[in-house]
N, C-alpha and C positions, 0 to 999 in steps of 0.2 A: 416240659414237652421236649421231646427227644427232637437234635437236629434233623429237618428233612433236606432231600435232593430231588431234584427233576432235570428232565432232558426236555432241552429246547432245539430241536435239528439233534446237529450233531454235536452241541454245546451239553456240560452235564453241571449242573448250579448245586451249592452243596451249599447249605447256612453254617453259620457258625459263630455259636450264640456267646456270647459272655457272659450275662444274666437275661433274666425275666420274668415277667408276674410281678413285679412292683407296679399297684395301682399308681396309676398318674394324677392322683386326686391330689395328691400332696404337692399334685409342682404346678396346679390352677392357680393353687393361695398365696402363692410365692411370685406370682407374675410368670414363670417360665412356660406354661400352656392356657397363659388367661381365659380362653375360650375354649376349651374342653372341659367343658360341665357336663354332667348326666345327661342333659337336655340337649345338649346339640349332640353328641357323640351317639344318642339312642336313635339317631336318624339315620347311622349305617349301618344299615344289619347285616351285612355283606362280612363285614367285621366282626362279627360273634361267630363262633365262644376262642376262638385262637385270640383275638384282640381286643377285645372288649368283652367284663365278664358282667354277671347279672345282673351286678345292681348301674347299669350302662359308663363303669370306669375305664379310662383305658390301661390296658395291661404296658408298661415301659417296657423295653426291652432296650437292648446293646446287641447290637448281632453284626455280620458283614456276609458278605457270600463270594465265593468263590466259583470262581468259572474255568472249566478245563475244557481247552480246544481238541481239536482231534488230531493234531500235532502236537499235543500235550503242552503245551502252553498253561501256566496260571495266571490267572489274573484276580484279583483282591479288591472286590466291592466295598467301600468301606461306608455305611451308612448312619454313622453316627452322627453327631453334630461338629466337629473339627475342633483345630485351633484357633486362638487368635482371635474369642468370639466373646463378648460379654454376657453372660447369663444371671441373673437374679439368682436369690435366696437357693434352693436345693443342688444346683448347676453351677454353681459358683469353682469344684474342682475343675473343669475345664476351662 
Protein backbone atom coordinates (compact mmCIF):
# COMPACT_ATOMS: atom_id res chain seq x y z
CA UNK A 1 0.00 0.00 0.00
CA UNK A 2 1.26 3.26 -1.02
CA UNK A 3 1.98 5.94 1.90
CA UNK A 4 -1.21 8.14 2.49
CA UNK A 5 -1.58 11.85 3.88
CA UNK A 6 -4.37 13.89 5.23
CA UNK A 7 -4.97 17.39 6.42
CA UNK A 8 -6.21 17.91 9.82
CA UNK A 9 -7.00 22.03 10.21
CA UNK A 10 -4.11 23.25 8.95
CA UNK A 11 -1.83 20.32 10.15
CA UNK A 12 -0.84 18.01 6.97
CA UNK A 13 -0.06 14.01 8.37
CA UNK A 14 1.98 12.12 5.81
CA UNK A 15 2.81 8.17 6.96
CA UNK A 16 5.81 6.74 6.47
CA UNK A 17 5.95 3.08 6.30
CA UNK A 18 9.01 0.92 6.75
CA UNK A 19 7.27 -2.37 5.97
CA UNK A 20 4.06 -4.17 6.05
CA UNK A 21 1.67 -6.93 5.28
CA UNK A 22 3.53 -9.18 7.62
CA UNK A 23 0.55 -11.28 9.19
CA UNK A 24 0.86 -10.94 12.95
CA UNK A 25 -0.07 -14.53 13.44
CA UNK A 26 3.47 -15.49 13.85
CA UNK A 27 3.99 -13.20 16.82
CA UNK A 28 0.42 -14.77 18.80
CA UNK A 29 2.75 -17.96 19.12
CA UNK A 30 5.65 -16.46 20.32
CA UNK A 31 3.90 -14.50 23.25
CA UNK A 32 4.36 -11.00 21.67
CA UNK A 33 0.42 -10.32 20.61
CA UNK A 34 -1.01 -13.45 22.78
CA UNK A 35 -4.44 -12.24 22.33
CA UNK A 36 -4.66 -11.44 18.58
CA UNK A 37 -6.25 -14.56 17.43
CA UNK A 38 -8.65 -14.60 14.40
CA UNK A 39 -11.40 -14.67 16.90
CA UNK A 40 -10.84 -11.62 18.80
CA UNK A 41 -9.34 -9.37 16.02
CA UNK A 42 -12.64 -10.50 13.65
CA UNK A 43 -14.64 -8.25 16.08
CA UNK A 44 -13.19 -5.04 14.42
CA UNK A 45 -14.26 -4.65 11.24
CA UNK A 46 -13.56 -1.09 11.13
CA UNK A 47 -9.96 -2.64 10.54
CA UNK A 48 -10.53 -4.33 7.21
CA UNK A 49 -9.08 -4.73 4.49
CA UNK A 50 -6.00 -1.88 5.35
CA UNK A 51 -5.41 -4.03 8.79
CA UNK A 52 -6.65 -6.99 8.98
CA UNK A 53 -6.82 -9.29 5.95
CA UNK A 54 -9.35 -12.21 5.22
CA UNK A 55 -8.59 -14.90 7.02
CA UNK A 56 -9.18 -11.96 10.37
CA UNK A 57 -4.98 -11.82 10.82
CA UNK A 58 -3.55 -8.67 11.64
CA UNK A 59 -1.50 -7.06 9.02
CA UNK A 60 2.20 -5.85 11.19
CA UNK A 61 3.24 -2.96 10.13
CA UNK A 62 6.50 -0.30 11.03
CA UNK A 63 5.33 3.17 10.03
CA UNK A 64 5.65 6.70 11.87
CA UNK A 65 3.93 9.90 10.69
CA UNK A 66 4.76 12.97 10.12
CA UNK A 67 3.14 16.23 10.95
CA UNK A 68 3.86 19.50 9.11
CA UNK A 69 2.62 22.81 10.85
CA UNK A 70 1.70 25.77 8.90
CA UNK A 71 5.01 27.47 9.94
CA UNK A 72 6.56 24.50 8.64
CA UNK A 73 7.50 22.76 11.50
CA UNK A 74 8.14 18.80 11.44
CA UNK A 75 7.43 16.75 13.82
CA UNK A 76 8.08 12.85 13.83
CA UNK A 77 5.42 10.42 15.21
CA UNK A 78 7.01 7.53 15.98
CA UNK A 79 4.70 4.59 16.63
CA UNK A 80 6.62 1.72 16.91
CA UNK A 81 7.27 -0.15 19.90
CA UNK A 82 10.73 1.74 21.41
CA UNK A 83 13.60 0.86 23.20
CA UNK A 84 14.54 -0.64 26.33
CA UNK A 85 11.54 -3.11 26.14
CA UNK A 86 11.66 -6.78 26.51
CA UNK A 87 9.84 -8.67 23.80
CA UNK A 88 9.64 -12.57 23.39
CA UNK A 89 10.40 -14.90 20.57
CA UNK A 90 9.83 -12.81 16.86
CA UNK A 91 10.64 -9.00 18.74
CA UNK A 92 13.51 -10.12 20.32
CA UNK A 93 15.76 -7.37 17.66
CA UNK A 94 14.28 -4.64 19.74
Amino acid sequence: MAAQSWNIGELKITEVIQFEGVEASRLVGDGTLPDATPEVVSAFHELKPLYVNEQNELLWAVRAYVVRTPDNRLILLDTCLGDDKHFPGQLQMW
